[in-house]
N, C-alpha and C positions, 0 to 999 in steps of 0.2 A: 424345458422350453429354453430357447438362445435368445438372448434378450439381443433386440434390436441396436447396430453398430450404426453410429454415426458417419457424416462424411471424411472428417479427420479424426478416427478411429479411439474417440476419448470413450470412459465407459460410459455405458447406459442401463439402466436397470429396468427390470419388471418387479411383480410382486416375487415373483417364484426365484427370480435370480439376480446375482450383483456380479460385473466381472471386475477385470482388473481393469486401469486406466492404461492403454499404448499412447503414450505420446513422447514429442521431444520435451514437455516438460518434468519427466519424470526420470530424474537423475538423481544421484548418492555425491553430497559433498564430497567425498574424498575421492572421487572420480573428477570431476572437477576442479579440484587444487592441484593437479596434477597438470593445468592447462591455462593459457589466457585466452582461450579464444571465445571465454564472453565477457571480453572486454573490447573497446574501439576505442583507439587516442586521437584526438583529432590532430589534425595537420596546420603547421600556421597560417599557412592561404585557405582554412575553414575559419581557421583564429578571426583571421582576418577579415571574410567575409561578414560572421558574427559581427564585428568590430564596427564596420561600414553599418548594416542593422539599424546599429545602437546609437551612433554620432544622425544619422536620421530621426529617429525618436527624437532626441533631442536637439535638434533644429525646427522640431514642427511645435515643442513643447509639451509630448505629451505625456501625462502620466502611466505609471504602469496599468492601471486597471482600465486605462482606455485604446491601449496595444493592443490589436489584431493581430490574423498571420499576415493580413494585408499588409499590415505597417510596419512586417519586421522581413523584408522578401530575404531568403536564402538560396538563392538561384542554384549555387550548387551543394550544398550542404544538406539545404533541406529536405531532395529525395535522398539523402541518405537517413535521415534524420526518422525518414515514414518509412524505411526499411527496416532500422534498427527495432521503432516501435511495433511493427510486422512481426519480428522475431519475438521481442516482448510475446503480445498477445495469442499470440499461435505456432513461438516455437517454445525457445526452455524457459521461456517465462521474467528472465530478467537481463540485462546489460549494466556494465558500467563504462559510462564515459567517460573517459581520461583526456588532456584535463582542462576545464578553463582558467588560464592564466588570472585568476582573480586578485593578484598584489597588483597588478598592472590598474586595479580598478578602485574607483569608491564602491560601497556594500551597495548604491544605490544602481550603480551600473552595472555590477555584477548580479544583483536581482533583477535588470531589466534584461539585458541578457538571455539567462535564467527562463525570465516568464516567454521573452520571442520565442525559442527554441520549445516549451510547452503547447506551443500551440500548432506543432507539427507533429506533437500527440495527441492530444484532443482536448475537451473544454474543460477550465479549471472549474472546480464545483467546490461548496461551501465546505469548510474543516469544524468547524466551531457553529455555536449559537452567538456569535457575533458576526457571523457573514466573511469569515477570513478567506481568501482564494489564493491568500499567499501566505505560507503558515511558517512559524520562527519555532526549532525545536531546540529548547534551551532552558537550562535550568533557571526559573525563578523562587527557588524557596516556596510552593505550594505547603500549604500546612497535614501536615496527616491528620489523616478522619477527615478532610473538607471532602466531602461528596462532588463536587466541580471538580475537586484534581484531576486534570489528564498526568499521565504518567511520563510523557515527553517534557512539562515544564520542572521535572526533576532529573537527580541524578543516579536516579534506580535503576536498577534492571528491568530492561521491558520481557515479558514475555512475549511468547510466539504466539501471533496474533492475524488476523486482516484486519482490514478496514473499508468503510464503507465507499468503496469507488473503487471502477474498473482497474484503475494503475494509479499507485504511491511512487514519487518522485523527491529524492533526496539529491541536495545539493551543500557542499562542506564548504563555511566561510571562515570557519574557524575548528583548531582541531582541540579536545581535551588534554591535560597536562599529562594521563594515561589513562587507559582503557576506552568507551565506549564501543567496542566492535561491531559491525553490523554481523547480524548474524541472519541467512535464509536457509530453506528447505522447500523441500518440491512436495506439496499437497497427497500428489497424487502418490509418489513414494512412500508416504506414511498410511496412506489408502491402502496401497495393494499386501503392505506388507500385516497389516491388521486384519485383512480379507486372508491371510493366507496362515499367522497365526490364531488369530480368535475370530471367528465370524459372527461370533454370535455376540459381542461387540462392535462389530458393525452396524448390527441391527440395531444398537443402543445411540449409536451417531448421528443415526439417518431419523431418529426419533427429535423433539421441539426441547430447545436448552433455552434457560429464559437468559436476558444479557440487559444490565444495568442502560438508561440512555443519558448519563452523566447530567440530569437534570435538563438535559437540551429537551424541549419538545414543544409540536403544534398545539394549537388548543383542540382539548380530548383527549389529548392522546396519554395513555398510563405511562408513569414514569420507567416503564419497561417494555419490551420486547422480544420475541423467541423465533428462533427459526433452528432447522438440523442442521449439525455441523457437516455431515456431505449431503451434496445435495444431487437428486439425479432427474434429467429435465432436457427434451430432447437432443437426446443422445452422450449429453456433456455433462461430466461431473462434474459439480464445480464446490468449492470451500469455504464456510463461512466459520471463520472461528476468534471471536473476541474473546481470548479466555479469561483476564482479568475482569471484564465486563460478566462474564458469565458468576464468578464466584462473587462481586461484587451485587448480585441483584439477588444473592439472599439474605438482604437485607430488608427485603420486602416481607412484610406478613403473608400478601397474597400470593408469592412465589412459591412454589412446591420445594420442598427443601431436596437436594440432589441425594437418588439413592446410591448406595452400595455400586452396583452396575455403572453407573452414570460418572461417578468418582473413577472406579479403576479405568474406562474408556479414556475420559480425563486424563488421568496420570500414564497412560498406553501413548496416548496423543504426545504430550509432551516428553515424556525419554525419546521415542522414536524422533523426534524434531530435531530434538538435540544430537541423539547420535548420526543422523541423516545428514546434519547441516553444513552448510561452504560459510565460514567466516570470512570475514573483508575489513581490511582497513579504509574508510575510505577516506581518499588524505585530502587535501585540500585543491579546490577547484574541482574534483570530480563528482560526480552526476549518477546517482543511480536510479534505474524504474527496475518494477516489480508489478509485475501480474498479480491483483490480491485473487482471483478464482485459483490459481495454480500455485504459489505459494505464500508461505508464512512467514514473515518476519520478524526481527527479536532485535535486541543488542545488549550488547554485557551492561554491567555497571561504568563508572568512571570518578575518576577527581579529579576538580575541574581548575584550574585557575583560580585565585581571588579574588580578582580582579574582572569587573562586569564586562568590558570590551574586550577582555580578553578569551571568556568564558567560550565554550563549545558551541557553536553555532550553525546547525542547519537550517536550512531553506525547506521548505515542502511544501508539493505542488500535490491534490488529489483530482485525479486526471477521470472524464467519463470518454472513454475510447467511442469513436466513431466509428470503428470495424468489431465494436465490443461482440460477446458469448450473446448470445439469448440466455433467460437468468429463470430461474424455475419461481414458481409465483411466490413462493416462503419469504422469496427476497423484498418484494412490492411495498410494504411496511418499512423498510428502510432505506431505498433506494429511489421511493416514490415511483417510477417510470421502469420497467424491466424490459422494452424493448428495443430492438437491436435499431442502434444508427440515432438515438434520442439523449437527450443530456439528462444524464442518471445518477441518483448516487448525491452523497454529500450528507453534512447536518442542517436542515431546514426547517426555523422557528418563527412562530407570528412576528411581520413585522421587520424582520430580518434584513438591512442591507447589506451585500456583496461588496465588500473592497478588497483590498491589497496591502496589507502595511508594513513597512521596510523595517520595520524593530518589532523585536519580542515585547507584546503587552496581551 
């Protein structure tokens, strides 16, 4: 049986069959480093448009979290701006923008900036169990073993991961003393190439991995969560892969401890990432998204500065796309909302209000 092909030709599966994924998101880093052209610099009459933007915000006095697109118009920037995010979601999955002149600014202007231009992507949605919609990825000395650590408020290696919302957005206000690299890969390339060596660990992917909820949760809800790491739902494959969150929740009694099969799929997933992936510096002032359905992101290790203001400092925005996938129901538990054109996605706890805060806390 040929399992039914979608309109833009992503896979689709039945019981009887999995194919590969066709799309423009599925590319080999080293095809890619070979090229800039997913990247887009902006021009200083966009500089400058931005610029005009921002000197209105604050003539009106408003705070960032009370910014619209209305309030931040980019008359010509901005259809470029739902282009770029176009390509995002439905071409190879990521962009870098190069650059905003961010020494030109205080951190507060260049996060408001920042947030204007977000919302020519779609709605910022919650990062944290504190309602954060504008998130500081920055090492704070988190303690090891605290079960709260996120791994962004350190100076670890992240593994190759998603995360919960349509499109992650990274913005560099400060660089580290050496390393942190971004590091991405294309989902679907690690898909097809596991369909074409082992299938029969595919089968093992498309099956329920349980994933730590780092203590964030509704009331009821177990301090965990599981859904397959591909996932297939009309016509679209799409990827959900926490994997530190995955080996962190067997720390639960009621978690099924990961077999033998479930491991090697695991350690399949991550070499193939690694050898699949486009490294990126991103240097200061530039602007990345990433499609979390289509690929994985990571970043090396780093040492950082000793000094706190001087420390490695991204910006990040978790974006729910308004042109977003239809999302297979696995997702619904953590995305709250899985249909298309709806504000989706985020960490949402009793009680919880939404802000914006211009420093890492």
């Amino acid at each position: 049986m040929t399992a039914v092909q979608s309109r833009v030709g992503h896979a689709a599966a039945t019981a009887q069959t999995i194919q590969p994924v066709e799309s423009p998101a599925v590319w080999l880093g080293s095809d890619l480093a070979k090229t800039d052209e997913w990247m887009y610099r902006l021009s200083e009459e966009e500089i400058g448009e931005l610029e005009a933007a921002l000197r209105q915000t604050q003539e009106r006095g408003l705070a960032i979290i009370d910014i619209g697109r209305e309030d931040f118009p980019l008359p010509t920037l901005g259809p470029v701006l739902v282009k770029l995010q176009e390509q995002v979601v439905n071409g190879r999955g990521f962009v870098l923008i190069k650059r905003i002149p961010v020494e030109r600014y205080t951190e507060v202007e260049a996060q408001t900036i920042y947030w204007g231009m977000g919302h020519y992507w779609g709605d910022a949605v919650s990062q944290n169990g504190k309602g954060h919609v504008l998130g500081h990825v920055k090492d704070l000395g988190m303690a090891e073993g605290d079960p709260a650590r996120r791994g962004y408020q350190t100076t670890l290696k992240l593994r190759y991961h998603t995360d919960s919302c349509d499109i992650v957005c990274l913005m560099c206000l400060a660089k580290a003393k050496s390393g942190g690299l971004s590091s991405i890969v294309s989902s679907g390339a690690i898909h097809n190439e596991i369909l074409r060596r082992r299938p029969d660990l595919i089968e093992i992917l498309r099956g329920h991995f349980y994933m730590d909820r780092k203590c964030e949760l509704l009331d009821g809800q177990l301090p965990y969560a599981s859904a397959p790491v591909f996932n297939y739902d009309d016509g679209y494959m799409t990827c959900f892969y926490p994997r530190g969150d995955i080996d962190y929740a067997q720390r639960f009694d009621a978690v099924p401890k990961l077999n033998d099969e479930q491991l090697e799929a695991l350690t399949l997933m991550d070499s193939l990432a690694e050898e699949f992936s486009l490294k990126m510096d991103i240097e200061l002032g530039d602007i990345q998204l990433v499609h979390n359905h289509t690929i994985l992101h990571a970043r090396t290790s780093f040492e950082d500065h000793p000094e706190f203001e001087r420390k490695r400092h991204m910006v990040r925005l978790w974006l729910s796309a308004p042109n977003g996938w239809p999302l297979p129901p696995s997702f619904a538990d953590r995305y709250g909302s899985i249909k298309v054109g709806t504000v989706r996605g985020g960490i949402v706890v009793a009680g919880m209000t939404l802000c914006a805060p211009t420093e890492a806390v």
